[in-house]
LUMMI-289779 format. One record per residue (C-alpha): chain; y, x, z. Coordinates in steps of 0.02 Angstrom, whole numbers. Layout:
A  Y  X  Z $
...
***
This chain:
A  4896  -1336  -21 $
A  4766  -1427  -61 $
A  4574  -1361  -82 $
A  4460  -1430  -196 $
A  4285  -1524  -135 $
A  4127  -1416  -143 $
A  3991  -1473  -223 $
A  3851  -1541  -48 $
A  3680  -1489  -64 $
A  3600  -1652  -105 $
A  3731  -1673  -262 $
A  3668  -1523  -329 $
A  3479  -1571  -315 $
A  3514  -1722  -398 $
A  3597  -1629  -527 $
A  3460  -1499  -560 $
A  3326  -1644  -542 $
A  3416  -1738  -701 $
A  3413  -1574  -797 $
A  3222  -1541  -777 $
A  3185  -1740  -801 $
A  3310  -1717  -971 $
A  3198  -1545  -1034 $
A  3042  -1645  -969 $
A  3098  -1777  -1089 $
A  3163  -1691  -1239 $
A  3047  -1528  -1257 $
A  2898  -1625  -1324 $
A  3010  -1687  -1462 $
A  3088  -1521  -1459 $
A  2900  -1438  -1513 $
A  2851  -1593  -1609 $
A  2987  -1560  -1734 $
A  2969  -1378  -1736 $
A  2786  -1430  -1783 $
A  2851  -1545  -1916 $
A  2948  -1410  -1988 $
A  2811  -1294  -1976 $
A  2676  -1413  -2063 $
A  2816  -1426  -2206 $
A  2837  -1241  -2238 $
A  2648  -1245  -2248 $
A  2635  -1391  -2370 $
A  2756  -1308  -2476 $
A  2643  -1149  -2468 $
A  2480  -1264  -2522 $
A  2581  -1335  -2661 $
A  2645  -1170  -2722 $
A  2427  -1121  -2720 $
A  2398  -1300  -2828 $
A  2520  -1247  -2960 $
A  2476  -1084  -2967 $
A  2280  -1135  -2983 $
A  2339  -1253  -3120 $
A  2406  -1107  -3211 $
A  2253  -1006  -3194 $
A  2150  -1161  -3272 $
A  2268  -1176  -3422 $
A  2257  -987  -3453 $
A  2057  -982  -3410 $
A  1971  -1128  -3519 $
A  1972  -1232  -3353 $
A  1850  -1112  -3276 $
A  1895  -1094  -3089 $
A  1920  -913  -3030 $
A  1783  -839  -2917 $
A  1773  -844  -2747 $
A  1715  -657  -2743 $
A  1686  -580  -2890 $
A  1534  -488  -2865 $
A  1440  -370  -2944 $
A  1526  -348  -3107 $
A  1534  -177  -3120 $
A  1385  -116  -3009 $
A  1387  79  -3065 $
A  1563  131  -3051 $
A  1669  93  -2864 $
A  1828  168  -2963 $
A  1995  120  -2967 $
A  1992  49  -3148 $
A  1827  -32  -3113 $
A  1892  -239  -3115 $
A  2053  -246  -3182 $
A  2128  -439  -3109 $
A  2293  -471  -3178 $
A  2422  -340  -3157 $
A  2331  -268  -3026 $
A  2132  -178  -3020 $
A  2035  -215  -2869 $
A  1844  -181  -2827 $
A  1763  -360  -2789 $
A  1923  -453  -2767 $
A  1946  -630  -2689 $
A  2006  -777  -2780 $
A  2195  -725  -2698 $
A  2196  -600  -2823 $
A  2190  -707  -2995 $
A  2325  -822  -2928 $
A  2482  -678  -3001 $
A  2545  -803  -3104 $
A  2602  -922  -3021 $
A  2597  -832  -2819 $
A  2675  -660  -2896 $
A  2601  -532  -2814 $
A  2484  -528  -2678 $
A  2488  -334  -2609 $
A  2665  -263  -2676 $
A  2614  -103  -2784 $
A  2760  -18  -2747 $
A  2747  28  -2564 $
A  2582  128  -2574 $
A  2644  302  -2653 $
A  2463  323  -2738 $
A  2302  247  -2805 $
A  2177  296  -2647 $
A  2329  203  -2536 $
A  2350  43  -2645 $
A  2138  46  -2638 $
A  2151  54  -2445 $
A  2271  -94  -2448 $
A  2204  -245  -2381 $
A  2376  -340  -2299 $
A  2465  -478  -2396 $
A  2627  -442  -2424 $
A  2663  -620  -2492 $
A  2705  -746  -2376 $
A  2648  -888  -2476 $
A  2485  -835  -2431 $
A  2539  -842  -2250 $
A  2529  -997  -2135 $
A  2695  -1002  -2031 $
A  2576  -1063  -1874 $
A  2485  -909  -1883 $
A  2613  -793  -1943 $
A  2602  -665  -1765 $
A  2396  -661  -1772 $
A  2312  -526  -1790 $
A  2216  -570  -1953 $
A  2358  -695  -2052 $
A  2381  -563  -2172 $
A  2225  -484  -2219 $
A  2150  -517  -2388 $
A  1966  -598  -2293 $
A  2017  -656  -2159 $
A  2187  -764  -2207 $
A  2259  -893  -2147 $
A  2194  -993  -2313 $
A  2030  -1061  -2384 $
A  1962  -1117  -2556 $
A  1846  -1260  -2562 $
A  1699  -1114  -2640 $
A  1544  -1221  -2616 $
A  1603  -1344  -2753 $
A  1689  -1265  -2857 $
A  1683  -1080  -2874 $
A  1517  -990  -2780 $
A  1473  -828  -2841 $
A  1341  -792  -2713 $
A  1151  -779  -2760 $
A  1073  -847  -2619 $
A  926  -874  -2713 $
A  898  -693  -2772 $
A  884  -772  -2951 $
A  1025  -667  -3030 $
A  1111  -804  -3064 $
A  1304  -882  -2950 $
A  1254  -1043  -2844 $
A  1411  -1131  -2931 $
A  1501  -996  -3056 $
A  1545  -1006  -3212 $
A  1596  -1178  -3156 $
A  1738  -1284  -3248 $
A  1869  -1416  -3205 $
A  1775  -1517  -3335 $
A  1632  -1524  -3182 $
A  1770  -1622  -3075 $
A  1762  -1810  -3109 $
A  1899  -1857  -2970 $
A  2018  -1726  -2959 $
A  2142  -1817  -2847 $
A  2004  -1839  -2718 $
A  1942  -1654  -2745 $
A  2006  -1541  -2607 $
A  2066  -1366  -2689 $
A  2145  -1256  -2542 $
A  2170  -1280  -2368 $
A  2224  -1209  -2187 $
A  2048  -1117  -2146 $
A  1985  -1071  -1972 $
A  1873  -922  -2022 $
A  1710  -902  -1906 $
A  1817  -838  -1754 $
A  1933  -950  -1608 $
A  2060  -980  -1629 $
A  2047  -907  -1817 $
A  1966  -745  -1900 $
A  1815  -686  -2006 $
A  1808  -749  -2183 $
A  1956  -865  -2182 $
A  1955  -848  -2357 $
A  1811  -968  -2386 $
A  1805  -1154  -2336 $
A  1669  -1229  -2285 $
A  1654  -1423  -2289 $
A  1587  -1529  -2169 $
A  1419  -1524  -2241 $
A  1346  -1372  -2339 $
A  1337  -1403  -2528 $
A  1154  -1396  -2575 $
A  1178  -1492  -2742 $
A  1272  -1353  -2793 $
A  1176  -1212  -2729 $
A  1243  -1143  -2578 $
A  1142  -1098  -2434 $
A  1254  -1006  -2310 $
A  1406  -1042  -2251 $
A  1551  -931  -2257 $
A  1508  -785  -2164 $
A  1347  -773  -2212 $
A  1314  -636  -2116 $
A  1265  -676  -1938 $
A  1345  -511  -1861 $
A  1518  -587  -1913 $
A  1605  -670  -1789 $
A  1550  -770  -1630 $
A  1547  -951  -1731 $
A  1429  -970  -1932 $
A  1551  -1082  -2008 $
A  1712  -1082  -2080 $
A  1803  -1256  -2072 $
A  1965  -1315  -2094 $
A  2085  -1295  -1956 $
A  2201  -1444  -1889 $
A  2340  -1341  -1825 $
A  2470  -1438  -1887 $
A  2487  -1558  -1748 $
A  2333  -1584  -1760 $
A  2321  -1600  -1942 $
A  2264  -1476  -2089 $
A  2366  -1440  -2247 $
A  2258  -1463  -2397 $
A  2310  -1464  -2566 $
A  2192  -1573  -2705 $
A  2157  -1526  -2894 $
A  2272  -1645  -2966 $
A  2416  -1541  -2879 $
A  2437  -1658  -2724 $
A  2447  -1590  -2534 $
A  2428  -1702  -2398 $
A  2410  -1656  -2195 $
A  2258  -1725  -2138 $
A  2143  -1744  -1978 $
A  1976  -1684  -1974 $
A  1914  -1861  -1984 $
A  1999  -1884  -2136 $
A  1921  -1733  -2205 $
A  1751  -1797  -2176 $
A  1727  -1690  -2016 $
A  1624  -1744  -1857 $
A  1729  -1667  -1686 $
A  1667  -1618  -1542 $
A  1780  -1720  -1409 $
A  1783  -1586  -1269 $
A  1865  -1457  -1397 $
A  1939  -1575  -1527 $
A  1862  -1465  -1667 $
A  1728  -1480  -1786 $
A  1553  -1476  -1722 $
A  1482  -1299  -1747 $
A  1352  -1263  -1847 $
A  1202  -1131  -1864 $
A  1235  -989  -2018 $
A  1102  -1099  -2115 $
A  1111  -1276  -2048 $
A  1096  -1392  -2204 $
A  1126  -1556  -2142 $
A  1242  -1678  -2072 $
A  1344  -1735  -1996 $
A  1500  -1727  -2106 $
A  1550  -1823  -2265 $
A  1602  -1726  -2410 $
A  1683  -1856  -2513 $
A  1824  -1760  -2539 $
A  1761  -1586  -2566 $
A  1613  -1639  -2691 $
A  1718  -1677  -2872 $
A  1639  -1833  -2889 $
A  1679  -1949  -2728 $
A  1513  -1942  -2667 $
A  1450  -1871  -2493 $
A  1309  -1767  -2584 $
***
């Protein structure tokens, strides 16, 4: 009878050593195409925001939904006070006005009554939801998303200059002279690491003086470690953006007109106020220029 040869020690070394040089080999192409799939999902997502923007133009006289509305009903905090869409919510961001063409953005029929659905602040729609971030902490909430809105130029409600008058709102698509070069939405890092506060605002590389603004994002210094809201490159190392002519590219922050810090491979930080370079905003200004 005859027995079969055993495997020696040093055969099975060598065989274990070509398995870890194959995985060595094939796992960075392994998480570079579950990137690449990731960063498509997401492009589909900022496309899905373009349209839906579109549709808010056609049905609004080209005037751009708020980033915040603020203020319009100062006496009553009720339930009825804003109506937006098919929905009512007190203050709502410019998620909100998008129903047409995102559907809805909190699903009315899981909160039983009208103090619940107030309470609500977690998107329930997952085209407001970056697949990168999906397991964080803040993805889904309404302020802290996973997705900003180019406010400075086109849509800022704020009255920074205690005037009583918006920095930029009413403002109209009419205002835009180069919409294909005229960033709309994008993947938003919030004032937090890796992402957080008031994701729902992006701020460009520069802050927007021409057009009013005089905080960035947060505004409020207590909020969050960092006083600016960029975009975020987390698409190997690219951010989703989607322009007003419809189009969605994934860029770097170079491309976006952003300075980076080589030690952390983000955008330089800024103060809450800082007004000045560097930073080009080329292709968040309407009108190709860095003003």
């Amino acid at each position: 009878m005859k027995t079969q040869k055993a495997f020696t020690l040093m055969e099975l070394l060598i065989v274990v050593a070509i398995i870890a040089l194959l995985v060595a080999i094939l796992l960075p192409a392994l998480n570079n195409a579950r990137g690449e799939a990731l960063k498509v999902q997401c492009l589909s997502n900022m496309h899905r925001l373009g349209v839906s923007m579109q549709l808010y133009l056609d049905s609004n006289n080209g005037v751009f939904p708020p980033d915040r509305l603020r203020k319009s009903s100062p006496i009553s905090h009720s339930w009825n006070s804003i109506p937006v869409g098919p929905y009512k919510r007190y203050y709502p961001r410019w998620i909100w006005f998008l129903n047409e063409g995102m559907g809805y953005v909190i699903n009315p029929y899981k909160y039983s009554s009208e103090q619940d659905f107030n309470k609500a602040l977690t998107m329930d729609n997952d085209y407001f939801i970056c697949p990168t971030l999906k397991d964080l902490k803040y993805v889904r909430n309404l302020r802290n998303g996973a997705y900003g809105f180019n406010y400075q130029y086109l849509s800022n409600t704020r009255d920074d200059d205690k005037d009583g008058k918006c920095n930029n709102f009413p403002n109209s698509i009419n205002s835009i002279e180069i919409p294909a070069k005229t960033i709309c939405f994008g993947d938003s890092r919030g004032s937090n690491i890796p992402h957080g506060e008031h994701a729902y605002c992006m701020d460009p590389p520069k802050m927007a003086v021409s057009k009013g603004a005089r905080y960035f994002a947060p505004k409020n210094p207590k909020l969050g470690p960092l006083k600016y809201s960029p975009a975020d490159a987390r698409h190997l190392n690219r951010a989703c953006v989607v322009f007003l002519d419809g189009h969605s590219s994934a860029s770097t922050y170079k491309e976006l007109g952003y300075v980076v810090v080589s030690e952390t491979g983000r955008p330089i930080e800024k103060s809450l106020t800082e007004i000045g370079g560097p930073g080009d905003n080329r292709l968040w200004s309407g009108n190709g220029e860095d003003e």
